[in-house]
mmCIF file of the C-alpha atoms, coordinates in Angstrom:
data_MODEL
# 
_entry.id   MODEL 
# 
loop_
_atom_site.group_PDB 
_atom_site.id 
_atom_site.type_symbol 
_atom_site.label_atom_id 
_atom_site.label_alt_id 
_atom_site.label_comp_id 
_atom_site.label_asym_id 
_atom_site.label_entity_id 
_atom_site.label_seq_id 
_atom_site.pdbx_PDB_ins_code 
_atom_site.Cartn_x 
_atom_site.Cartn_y 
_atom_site.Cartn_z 
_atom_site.occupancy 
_atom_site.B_iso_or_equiv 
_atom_site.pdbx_formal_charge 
_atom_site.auth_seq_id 
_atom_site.auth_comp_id 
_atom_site.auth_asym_id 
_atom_site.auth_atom_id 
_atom_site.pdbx_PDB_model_num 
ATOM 1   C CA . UNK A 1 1   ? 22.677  -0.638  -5.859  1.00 0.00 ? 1   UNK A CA 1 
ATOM 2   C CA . UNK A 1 2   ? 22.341  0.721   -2.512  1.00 0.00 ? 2   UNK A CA 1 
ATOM 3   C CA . UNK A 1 3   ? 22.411  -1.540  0.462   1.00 0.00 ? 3   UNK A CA 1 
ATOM 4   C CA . UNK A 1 4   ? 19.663  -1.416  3.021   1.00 0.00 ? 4   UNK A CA 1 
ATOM 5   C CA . UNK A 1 5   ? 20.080  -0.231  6.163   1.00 0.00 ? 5   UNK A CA 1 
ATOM 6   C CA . UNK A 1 6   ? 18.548  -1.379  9.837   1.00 0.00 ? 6   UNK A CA 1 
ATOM 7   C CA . UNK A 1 7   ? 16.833  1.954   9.807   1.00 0.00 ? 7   UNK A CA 1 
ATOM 8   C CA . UNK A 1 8   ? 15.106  1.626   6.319   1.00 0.00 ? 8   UNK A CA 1 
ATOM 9   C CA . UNK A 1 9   ? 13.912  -2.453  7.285   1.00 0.00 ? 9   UNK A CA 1 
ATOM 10  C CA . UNK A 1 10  ? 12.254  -0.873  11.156  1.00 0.00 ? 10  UNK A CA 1 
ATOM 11  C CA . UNK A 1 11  ? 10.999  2.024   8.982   1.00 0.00 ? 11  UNK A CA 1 
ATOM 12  C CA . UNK A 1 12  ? 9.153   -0.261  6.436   1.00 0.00 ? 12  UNK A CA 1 
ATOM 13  C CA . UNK A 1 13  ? 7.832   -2.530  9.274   1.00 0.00 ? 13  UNK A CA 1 
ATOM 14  C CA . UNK A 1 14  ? 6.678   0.171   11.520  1.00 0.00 ? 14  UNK A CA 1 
ATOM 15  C CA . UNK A 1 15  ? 4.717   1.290   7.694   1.00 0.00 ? 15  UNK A CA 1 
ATOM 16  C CA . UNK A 1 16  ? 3.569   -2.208  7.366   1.00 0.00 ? 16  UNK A CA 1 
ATOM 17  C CA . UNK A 1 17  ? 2.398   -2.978  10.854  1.00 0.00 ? 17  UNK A CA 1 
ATOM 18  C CA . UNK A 1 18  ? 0.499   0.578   10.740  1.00 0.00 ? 18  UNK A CA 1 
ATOM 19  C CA . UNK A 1 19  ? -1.198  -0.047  7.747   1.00 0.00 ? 19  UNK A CA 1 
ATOM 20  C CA . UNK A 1 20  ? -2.176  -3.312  8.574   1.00 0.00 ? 20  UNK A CA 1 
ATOM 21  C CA . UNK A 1 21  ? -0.177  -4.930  5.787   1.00 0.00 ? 21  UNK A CA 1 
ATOM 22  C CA . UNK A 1 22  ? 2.659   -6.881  7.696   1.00 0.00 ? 22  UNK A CA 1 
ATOM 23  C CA . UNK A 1 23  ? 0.507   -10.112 7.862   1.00 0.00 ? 23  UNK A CA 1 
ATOM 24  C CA . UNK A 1 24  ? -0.505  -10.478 4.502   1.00 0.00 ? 24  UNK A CA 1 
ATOM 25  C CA . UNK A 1 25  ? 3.454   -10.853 3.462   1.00 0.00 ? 25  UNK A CA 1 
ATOM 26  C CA . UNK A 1 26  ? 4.162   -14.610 4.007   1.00 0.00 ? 26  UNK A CA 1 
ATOM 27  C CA . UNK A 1 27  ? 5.762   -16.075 7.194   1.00 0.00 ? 27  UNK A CA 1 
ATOM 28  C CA . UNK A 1 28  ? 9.209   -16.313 5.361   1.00 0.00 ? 28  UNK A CA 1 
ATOM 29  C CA . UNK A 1 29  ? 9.312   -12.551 4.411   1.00 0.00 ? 29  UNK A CA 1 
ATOM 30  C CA . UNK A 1 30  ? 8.625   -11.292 7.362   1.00 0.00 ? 30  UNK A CA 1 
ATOM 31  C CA . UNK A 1 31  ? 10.725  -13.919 9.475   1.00 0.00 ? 31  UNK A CA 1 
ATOM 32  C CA . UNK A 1 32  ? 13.489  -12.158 7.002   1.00 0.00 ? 32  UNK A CA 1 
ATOM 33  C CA . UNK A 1 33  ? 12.962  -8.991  7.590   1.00 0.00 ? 33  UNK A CA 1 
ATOM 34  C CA . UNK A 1 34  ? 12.778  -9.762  11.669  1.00 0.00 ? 34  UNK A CA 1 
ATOM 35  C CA . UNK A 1 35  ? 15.930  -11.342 12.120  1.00 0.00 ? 35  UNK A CA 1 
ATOM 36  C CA . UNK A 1 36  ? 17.769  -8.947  9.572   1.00 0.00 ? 36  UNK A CA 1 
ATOM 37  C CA . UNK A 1 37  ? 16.894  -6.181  12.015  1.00 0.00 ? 37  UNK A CA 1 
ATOM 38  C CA . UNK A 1 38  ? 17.965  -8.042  15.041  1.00 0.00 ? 38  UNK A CA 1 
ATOM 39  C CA . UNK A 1 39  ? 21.695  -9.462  12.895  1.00 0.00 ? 39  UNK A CA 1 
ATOM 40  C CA . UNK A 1 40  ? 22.413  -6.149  11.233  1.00 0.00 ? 40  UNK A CA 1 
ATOM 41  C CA . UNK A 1 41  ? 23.958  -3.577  12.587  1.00 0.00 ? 41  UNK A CA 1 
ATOM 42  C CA . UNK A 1 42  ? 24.300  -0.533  9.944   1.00 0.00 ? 42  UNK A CA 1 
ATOM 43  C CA . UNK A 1 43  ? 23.559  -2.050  6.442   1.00 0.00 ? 43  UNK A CA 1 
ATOM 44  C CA . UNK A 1 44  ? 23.467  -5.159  4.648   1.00 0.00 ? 44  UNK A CA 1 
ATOM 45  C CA . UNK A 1 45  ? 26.497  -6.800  3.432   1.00 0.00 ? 45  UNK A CA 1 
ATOM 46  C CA . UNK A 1 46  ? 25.074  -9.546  1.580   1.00 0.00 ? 46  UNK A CA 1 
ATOM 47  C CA . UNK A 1 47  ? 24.172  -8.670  -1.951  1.00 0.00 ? 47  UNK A CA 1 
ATOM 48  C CA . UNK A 1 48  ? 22.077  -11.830 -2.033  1.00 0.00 ? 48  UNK A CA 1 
ATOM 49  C CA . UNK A 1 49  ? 20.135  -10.791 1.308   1.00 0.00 ? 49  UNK A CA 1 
ATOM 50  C CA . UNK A 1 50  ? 20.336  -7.188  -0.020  1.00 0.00 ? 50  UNK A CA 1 
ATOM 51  C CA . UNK A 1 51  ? 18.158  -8.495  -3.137  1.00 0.00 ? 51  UNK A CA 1 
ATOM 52  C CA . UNK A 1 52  ? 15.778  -10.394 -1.224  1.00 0.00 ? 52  UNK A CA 1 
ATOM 53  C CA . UNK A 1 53  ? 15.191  -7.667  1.104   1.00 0.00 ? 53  UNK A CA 1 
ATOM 54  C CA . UNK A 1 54  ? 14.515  -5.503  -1.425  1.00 0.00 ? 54  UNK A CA 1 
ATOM 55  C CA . UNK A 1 55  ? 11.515  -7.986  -3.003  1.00 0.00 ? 55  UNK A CA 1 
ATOM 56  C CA . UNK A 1 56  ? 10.037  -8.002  -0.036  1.00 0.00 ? 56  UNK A CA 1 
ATOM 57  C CA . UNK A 1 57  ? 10.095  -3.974  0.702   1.00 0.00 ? 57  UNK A CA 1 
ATOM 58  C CA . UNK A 1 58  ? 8.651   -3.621  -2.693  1.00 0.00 ? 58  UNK A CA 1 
ATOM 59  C CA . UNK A 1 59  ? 6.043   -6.038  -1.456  1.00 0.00 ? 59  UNK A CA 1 
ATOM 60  C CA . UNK A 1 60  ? 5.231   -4.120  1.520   1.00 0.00 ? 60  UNK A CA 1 
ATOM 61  C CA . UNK A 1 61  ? 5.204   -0.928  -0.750  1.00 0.00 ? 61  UNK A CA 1 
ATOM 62  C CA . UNK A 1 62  ? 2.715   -2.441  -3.310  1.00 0.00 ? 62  UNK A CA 1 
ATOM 63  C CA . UNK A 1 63  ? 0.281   -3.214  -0.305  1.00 0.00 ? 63  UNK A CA 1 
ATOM 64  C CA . UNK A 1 64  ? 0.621   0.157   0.725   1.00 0.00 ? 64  UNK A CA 1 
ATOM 65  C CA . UNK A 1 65  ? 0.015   1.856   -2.604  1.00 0.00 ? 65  UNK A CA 1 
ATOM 66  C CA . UNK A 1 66  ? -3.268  -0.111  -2.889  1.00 0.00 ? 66  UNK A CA 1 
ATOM 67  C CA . UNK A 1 67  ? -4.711  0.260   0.776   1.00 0.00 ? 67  UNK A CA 1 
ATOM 68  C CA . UNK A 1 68  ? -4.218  4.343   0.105   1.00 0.00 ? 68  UNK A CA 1 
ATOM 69  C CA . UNK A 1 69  ? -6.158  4.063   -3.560  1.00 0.00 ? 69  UNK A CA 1 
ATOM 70  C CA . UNK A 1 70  ? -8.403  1.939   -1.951  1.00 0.00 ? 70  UNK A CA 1 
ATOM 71  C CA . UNK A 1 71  ? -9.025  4.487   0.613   1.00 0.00 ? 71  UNK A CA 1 
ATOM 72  C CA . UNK A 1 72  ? -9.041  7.710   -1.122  1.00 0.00 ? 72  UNK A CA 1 
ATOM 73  C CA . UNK A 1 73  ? -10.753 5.905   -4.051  1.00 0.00 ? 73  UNK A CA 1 
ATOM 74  C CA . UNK A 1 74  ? -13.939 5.171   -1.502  1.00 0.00 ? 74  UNK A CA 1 
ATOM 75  C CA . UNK A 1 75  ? -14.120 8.509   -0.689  1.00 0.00 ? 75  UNK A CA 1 
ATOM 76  C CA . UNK A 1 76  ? -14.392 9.514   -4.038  1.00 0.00 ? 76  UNK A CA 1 
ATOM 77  C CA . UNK A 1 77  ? -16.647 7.202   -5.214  1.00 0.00 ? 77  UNK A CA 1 
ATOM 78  C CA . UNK A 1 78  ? -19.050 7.572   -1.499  1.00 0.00 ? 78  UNK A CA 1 
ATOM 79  C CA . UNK A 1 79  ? -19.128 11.184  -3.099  1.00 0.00 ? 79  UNK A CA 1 
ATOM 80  C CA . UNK A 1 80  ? -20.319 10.021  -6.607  1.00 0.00 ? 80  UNK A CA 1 
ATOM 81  C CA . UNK A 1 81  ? -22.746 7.915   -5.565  1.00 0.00 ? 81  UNK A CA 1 
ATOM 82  C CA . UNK A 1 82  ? -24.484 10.206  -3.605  1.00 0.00 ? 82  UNK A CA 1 
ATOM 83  C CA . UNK A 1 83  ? -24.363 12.802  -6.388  1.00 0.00 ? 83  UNK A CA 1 
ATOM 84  C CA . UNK A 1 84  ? -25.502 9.869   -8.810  1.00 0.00 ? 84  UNK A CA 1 
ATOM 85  C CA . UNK A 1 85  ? -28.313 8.543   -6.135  1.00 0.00 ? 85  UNK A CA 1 
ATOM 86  C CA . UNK A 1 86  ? -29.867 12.587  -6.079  1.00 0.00 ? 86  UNK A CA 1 
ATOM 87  C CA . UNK A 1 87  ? -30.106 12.516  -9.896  1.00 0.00 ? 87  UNK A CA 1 
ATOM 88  C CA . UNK A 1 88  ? -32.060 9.358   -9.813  1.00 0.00 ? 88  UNK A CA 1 
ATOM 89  C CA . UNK A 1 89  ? -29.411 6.516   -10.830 1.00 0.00 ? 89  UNK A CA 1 
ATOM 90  C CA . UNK A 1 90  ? -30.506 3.723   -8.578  1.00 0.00 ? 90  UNK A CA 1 
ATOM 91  C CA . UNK A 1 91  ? -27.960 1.742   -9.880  1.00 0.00 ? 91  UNK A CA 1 
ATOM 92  C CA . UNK A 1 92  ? -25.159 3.551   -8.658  1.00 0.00 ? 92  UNK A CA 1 
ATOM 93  C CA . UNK A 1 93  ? -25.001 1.643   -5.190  1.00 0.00 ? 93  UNK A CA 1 
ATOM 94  C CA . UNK A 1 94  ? -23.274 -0.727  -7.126  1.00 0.00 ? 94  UNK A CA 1 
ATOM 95  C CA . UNK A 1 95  ? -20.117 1.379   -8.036  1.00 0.00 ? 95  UNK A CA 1 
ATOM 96  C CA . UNK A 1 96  ? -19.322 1.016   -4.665  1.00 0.00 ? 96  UNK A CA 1 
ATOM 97  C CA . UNK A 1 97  ? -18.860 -2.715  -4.474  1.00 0.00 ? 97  UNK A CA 1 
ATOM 98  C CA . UNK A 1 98  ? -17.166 -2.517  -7.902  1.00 0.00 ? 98  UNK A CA 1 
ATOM 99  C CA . UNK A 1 99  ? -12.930 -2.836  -6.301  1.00 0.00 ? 99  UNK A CA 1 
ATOM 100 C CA . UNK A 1 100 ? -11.607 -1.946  -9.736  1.00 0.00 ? 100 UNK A CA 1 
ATOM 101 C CA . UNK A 1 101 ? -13.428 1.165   -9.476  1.00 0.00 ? 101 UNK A CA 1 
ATOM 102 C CA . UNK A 1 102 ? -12.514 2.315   -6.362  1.00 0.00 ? 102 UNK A CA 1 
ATOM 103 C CA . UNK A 1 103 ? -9.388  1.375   -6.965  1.00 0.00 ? 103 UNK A CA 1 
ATOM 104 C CA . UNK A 1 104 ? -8.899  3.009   -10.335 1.00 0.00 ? 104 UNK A CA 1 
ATOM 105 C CA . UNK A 1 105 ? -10.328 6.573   -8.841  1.00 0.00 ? 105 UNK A CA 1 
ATOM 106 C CA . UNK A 1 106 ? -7.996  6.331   -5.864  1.00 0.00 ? 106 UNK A CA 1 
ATOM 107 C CA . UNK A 1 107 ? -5.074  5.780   -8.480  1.00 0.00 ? 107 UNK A CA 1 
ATOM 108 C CA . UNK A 1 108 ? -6.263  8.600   -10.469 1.00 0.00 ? 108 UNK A CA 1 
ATOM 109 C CA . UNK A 1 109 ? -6.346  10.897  -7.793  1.00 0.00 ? 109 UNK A CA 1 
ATOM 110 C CA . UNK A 1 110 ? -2.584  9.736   -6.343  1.00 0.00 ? 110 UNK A CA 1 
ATOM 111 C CA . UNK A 1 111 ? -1.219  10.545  -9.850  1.00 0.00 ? 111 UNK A CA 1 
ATOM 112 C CA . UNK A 1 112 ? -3.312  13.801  -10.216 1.00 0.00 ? 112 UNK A CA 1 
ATOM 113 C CA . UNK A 1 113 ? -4.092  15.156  -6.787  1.00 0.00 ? 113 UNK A CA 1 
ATOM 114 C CA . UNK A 1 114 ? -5.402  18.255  -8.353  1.00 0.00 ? 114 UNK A CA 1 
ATOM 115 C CA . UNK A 1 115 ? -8.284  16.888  -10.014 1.00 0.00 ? 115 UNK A CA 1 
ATOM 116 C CA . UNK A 1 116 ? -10.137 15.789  -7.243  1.00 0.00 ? 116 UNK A CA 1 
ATOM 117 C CA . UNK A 1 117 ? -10.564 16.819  -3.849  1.00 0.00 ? 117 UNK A CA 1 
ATOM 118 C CA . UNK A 1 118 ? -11.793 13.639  -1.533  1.00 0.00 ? 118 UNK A CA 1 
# 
C-alpha cells in the first residue's frame, strides 16, 4: 500500500472544499485530515493513520462521484422532460424530483460518455 502524501491530503481538500463536500464529512475526519497536513511533512508514516486517511479520502471521493451524477444526471433528465412535456406526458415533471433517476442517468453517462451528450 502506498502511503499518502501532504500533497495528495491538500489536493483532496482543495476537491472537497470546491465541491462543497468538506462539511458533510464529520468533524473528526476532517479535524484528521487538517492536522495531518499541518504534522506531515512528505508522507505518512503511520500505517494506522495511513488507513484512516485513506477511509476518509474515499469518503470525500464518494461525495464527489455523486454531486457530478447528480449534476450531469439533471441535465439529462431537464432535456427529457422537455422532450417528454412536447409529446404530451404531463407526468414527466415528476422525473425530475425522482433522485434515483437523476442519479442513475448521471451514472450512466460517467460510465458511457458516448451515449449521451448533456
Amino acid at each position: 500500500m502506498n502511503p499518502i502524501s501532504r500533497e495528495d491530503l491538500i489536493r483532496a481538500k482543495r476537491l472537497a472544499l470546491r465541491l462543497k463536500v468538506w462539511y458533510k464529512l464529520e468533524r473528526a475526519s476532517r479535524s484528521i485530515v487538517d492536522l495531518s497536513i499541518g504534522v506531515i511533512k512528505l508522507q505518512v508514516k503511520s500505517r494506522t493513520l495511513n488507513e484512516m486517511l485513506r477511509k476518509i479520502l474515499l469518503k470525500i471521493m464518494e461525495h464527489t462521484f455523486s454531486w457530478r451524477a447528480k449534476k450531469i444526471g439533471l441535465e439529462l433528465a431537464l432535456r427529457q422532460v422537455g422532450v417528454a412535456l412536447s409529446w404530451g406526458l404531463e407526468g414527466a415533471l415528476k422525473w425530475l424530483q425522482d433522485e434515483a433517476y437523476v442519479i442513475f442517468l448521471g451514472v450512466n453517462h460517467i460510465n458511457n460518455p458516448g451515449a449521451y451528450k448533456p
